[in-house]
C-alpha positions in Angstrom: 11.8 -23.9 17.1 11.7 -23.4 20.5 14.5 -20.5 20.2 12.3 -18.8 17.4 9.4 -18.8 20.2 11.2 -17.3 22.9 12.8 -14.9 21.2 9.0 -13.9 20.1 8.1 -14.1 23.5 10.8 -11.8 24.3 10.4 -9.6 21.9 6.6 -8.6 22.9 7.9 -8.3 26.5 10.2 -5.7 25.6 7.5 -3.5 23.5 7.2 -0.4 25.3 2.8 0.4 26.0 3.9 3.8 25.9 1.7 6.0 23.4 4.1 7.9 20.6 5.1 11.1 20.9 2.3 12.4 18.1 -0.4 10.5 19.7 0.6 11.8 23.1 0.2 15.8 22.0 -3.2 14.6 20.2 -4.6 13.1 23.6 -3.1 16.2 25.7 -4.7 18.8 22.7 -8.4 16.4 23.4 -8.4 18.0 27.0 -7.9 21.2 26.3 -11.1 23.3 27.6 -11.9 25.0 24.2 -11.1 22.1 21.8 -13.7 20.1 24.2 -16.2 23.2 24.1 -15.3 23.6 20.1 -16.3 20.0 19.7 -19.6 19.8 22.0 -21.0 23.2 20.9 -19.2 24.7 18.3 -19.0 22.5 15.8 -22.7 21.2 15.6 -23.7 24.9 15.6 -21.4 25.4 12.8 -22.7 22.6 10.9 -26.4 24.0 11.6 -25.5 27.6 10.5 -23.8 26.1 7.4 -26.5 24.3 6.6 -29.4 26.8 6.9 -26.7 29.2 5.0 -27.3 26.8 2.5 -30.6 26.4 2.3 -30.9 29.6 2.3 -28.8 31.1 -0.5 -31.9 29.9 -2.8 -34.1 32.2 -4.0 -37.1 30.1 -3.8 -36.4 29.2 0.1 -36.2 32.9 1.0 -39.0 33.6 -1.0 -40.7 30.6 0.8 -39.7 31.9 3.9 -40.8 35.2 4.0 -43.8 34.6 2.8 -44.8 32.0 5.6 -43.2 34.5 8.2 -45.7 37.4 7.0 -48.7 35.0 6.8 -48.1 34.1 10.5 -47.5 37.7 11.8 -51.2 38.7 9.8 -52.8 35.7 11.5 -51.1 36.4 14.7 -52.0 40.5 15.0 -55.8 39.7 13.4 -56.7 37.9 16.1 -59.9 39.1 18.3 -58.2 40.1 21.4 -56.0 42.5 19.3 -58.9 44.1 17.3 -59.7 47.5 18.2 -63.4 48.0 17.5 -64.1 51.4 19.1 -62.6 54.8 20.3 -63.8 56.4 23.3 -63.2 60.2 24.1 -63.0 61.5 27.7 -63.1 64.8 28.9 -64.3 66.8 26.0 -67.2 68.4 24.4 -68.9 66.9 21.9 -67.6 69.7 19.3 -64.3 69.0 20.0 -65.0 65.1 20.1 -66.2 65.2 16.2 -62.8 67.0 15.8 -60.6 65.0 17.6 -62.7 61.5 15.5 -61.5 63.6 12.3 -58.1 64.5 13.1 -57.6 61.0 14.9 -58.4 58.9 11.0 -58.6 55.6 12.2 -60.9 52.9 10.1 -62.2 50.8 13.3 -62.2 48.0 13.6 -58.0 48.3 13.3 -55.4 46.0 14.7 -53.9 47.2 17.4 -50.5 46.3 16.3 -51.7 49.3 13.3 -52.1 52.0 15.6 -49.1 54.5 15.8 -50.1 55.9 19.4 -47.7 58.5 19.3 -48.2 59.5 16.1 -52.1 59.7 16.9 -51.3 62.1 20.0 -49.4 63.9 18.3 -52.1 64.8 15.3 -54.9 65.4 18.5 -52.6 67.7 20.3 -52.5 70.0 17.3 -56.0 71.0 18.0 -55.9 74.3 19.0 -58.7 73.1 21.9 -56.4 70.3 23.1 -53.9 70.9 26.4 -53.2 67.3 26.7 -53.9 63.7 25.0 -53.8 60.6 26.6 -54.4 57.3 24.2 -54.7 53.8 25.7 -56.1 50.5 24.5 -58.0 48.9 26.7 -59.3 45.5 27.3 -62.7 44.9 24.8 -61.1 46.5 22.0 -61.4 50.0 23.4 -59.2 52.8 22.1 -59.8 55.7 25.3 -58.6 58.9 24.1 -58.7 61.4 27.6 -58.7 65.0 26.5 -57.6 67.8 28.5 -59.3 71.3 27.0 -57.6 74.3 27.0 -60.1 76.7 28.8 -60.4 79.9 27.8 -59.4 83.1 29.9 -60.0 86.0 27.7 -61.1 87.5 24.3 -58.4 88.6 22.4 -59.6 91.5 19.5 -57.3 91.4 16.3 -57.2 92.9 13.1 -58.4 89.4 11.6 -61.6 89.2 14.3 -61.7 87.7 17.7 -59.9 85.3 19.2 -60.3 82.7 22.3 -56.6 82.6 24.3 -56.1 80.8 27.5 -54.3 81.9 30.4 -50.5 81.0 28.1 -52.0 83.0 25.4 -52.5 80.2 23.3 -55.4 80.3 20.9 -58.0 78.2 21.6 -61.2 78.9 19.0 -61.9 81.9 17.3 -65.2 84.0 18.1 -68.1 85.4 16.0 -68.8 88.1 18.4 -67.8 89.5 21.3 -71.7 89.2 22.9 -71.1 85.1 22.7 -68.4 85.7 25.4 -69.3 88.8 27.8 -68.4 87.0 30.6 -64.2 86.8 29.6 -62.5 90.2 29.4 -61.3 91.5 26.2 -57.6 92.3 25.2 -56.4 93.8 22.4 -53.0 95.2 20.3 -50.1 93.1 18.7 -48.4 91.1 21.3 -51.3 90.5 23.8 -51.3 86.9 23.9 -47.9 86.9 24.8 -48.7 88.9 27.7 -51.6 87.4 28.9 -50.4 86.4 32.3 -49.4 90.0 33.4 -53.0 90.7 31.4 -54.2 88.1 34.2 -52.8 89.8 36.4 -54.2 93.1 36.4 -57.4 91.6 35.8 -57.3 90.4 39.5 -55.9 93.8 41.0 -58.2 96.1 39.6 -61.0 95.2 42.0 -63.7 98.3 42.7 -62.4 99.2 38.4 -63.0 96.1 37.1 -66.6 96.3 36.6 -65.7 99.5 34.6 -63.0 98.2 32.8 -63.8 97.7 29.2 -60.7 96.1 28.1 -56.5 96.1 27.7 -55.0 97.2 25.3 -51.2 96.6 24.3 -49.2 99.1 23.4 -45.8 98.9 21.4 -46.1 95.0 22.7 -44.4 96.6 25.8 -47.1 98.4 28.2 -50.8 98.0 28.7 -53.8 101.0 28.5 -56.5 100.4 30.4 -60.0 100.9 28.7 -62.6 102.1 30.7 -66.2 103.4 30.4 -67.1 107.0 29.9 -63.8 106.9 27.7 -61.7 107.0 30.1 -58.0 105.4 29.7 -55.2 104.6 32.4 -51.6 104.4 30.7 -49.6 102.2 33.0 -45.8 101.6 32.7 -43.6 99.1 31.6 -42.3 97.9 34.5 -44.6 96.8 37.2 -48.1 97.8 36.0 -49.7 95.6 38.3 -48.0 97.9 41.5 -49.0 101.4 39.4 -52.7 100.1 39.0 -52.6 99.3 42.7 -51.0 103.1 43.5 -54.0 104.3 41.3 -56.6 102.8 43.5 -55.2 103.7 46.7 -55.5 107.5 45.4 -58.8 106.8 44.1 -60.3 105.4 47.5 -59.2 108.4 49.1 -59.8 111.1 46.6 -62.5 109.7 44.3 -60.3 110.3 41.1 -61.8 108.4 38.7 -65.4 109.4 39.4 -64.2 113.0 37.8 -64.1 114.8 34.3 -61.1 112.7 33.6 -60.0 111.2 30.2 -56.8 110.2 31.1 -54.6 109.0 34.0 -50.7 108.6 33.2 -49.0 106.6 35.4 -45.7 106.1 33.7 -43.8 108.1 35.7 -43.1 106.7 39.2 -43.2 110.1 40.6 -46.8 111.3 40.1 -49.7 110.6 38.1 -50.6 113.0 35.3 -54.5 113.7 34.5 -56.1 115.0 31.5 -59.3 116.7 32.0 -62.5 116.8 29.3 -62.7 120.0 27.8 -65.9 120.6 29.8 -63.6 119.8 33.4 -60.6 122.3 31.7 -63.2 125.0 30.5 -64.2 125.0 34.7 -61.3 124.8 35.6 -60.2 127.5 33.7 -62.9 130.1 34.8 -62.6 129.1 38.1 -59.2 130.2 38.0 -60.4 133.7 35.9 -58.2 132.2 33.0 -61.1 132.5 30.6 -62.3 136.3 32.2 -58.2 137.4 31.6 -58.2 135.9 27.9 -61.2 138.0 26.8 -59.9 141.0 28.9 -57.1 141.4 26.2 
């Protein structure tokens, strides 16, 4: 009996506390950095993704679902401080307001949330009045629309009527009749809007003329006529009218030019101007010279 014991005794002396190989790997693969991330935050996010991938591959949850989702957004974008109530216009007159309230086609009060800004500026802009829009809401429920006009520069006489251009050429309204504008200068021919700035131009450098001058006229959409009382016409070049005008008033100060019998002036050539006299102006001329005298001599 007491040889059965100690052989017992011996026995679980001898057992080795080592772990087994199998079990050793297992504890070493526990510690590993990703298996211990895995297990704190992988897996319970994989077993809540595969859940709500569950719960949501019924129809009636989805369906449940989005409708909730949608009843919350409504609520959320209805609410008072989001509620546009009324659209104030800066910066233009009330004619063009009314237009920019039609073209703008808001029902107030609106969401704010419903209000494609860009969209809205972009249908204002098209206004032939319009330059600019600028559209914020402000606190209050206040939709400010600032408008900068285009201001008209000069009357611009087509075959279709007239025409109100700014200083780009762009149209801004059309015009009755010319006695609603007198204080713009007119401009006239195919092409004269998309010359206005040289149009501008000469405009400013006709200065003793330009109480005289009647109009522009474009000719060929490449050169400008100018119109003046007493029917008188300057033809400037191509290039550089502006200088050619100039050249014309320097003569004119010193030689009193266009206060003569003188239809034309023709300053296309660089080297001299060329004038073409009334036939009252050529018939003097011509007896002065005994032209007429020699003529009804033979």
């Amino acid at each position: 009996m007491r040889s059965l014991i100690a052989r017992r005794a011996q026995a679980i002396v001898r057992r080795d506390p080592a772990p087994s190989k199998w079990a050793y790997r297992a504890q070493r693969w526990m510690l590993t950095p990703y298996v211990r991330s895995f297990l704190r935050t992988g897996l319970p996010l994989l077993v809540v993704v595969g859940a709500g991938a569950a719960w949501l591959s019924h129809e009636p949850n989805r369906t449940a679902l989005v409708t909730q989702l949608t009843h919350l957004r409504q609520e959320f974008e209805s609410r008072p401080e989001f509620r546009v109530s009324l659209a104030r216009i800066e910066g233009a007159s009330p004619e063009l307001a009314e237009a920019v309230r039609d073209r703008l086609g808001l029902q107030l009060p609106i969401s704010s949330f419903h209000i494609d800004l860009e969209a809205a500026r972009a249908r204002i802009e098209a206004l032939d009045a319009v330059l600019r829009a600028d559209l914020r809401v402000r606190a209050g429920g206040v939709l400010q629309i600032t408008i900068t006009e285009r201001v008209p520069v000069a009357v611009w006489r087509t075959e279709a009527g007239l025409t109100l251009v700014d200083e780009t050429g762009h149209r801004v309204a059309g015009l009755l009749s010319r006695s609603d504008r007198p204080d713009l200068p007119l401009v006239a021919g195919e092409g004269a809007d998309r010359a206005m700035p040289e149009a501008l131009a000469l405009f400013d450098a006709a200065g003793p003329l330009l109480p005289r001058i009647r109009g522009l006229v474009r000719v060929g959409e490449r050169r400008w006529d100018v119109v003046l009382d007493r029917n008188q016409r300057v033809l400037l070049p191509e290039r550089n009218p502006v200088q050619a005008l100039e050249r014309l008033l320097a003569l004119d100060h010193v030689q009193d030019i266009m206060n003569r019998d003188i239809l034309t002036v023709d300053l296309r050539s660089d080297h001299r101007p060329t004038l073409r006299l009334t036939p009252n102006a050529l018939a003097e001329l011509r007896r002065a010279q005994g032209i007429e005298t020699m003529e009804n001599e033979l």
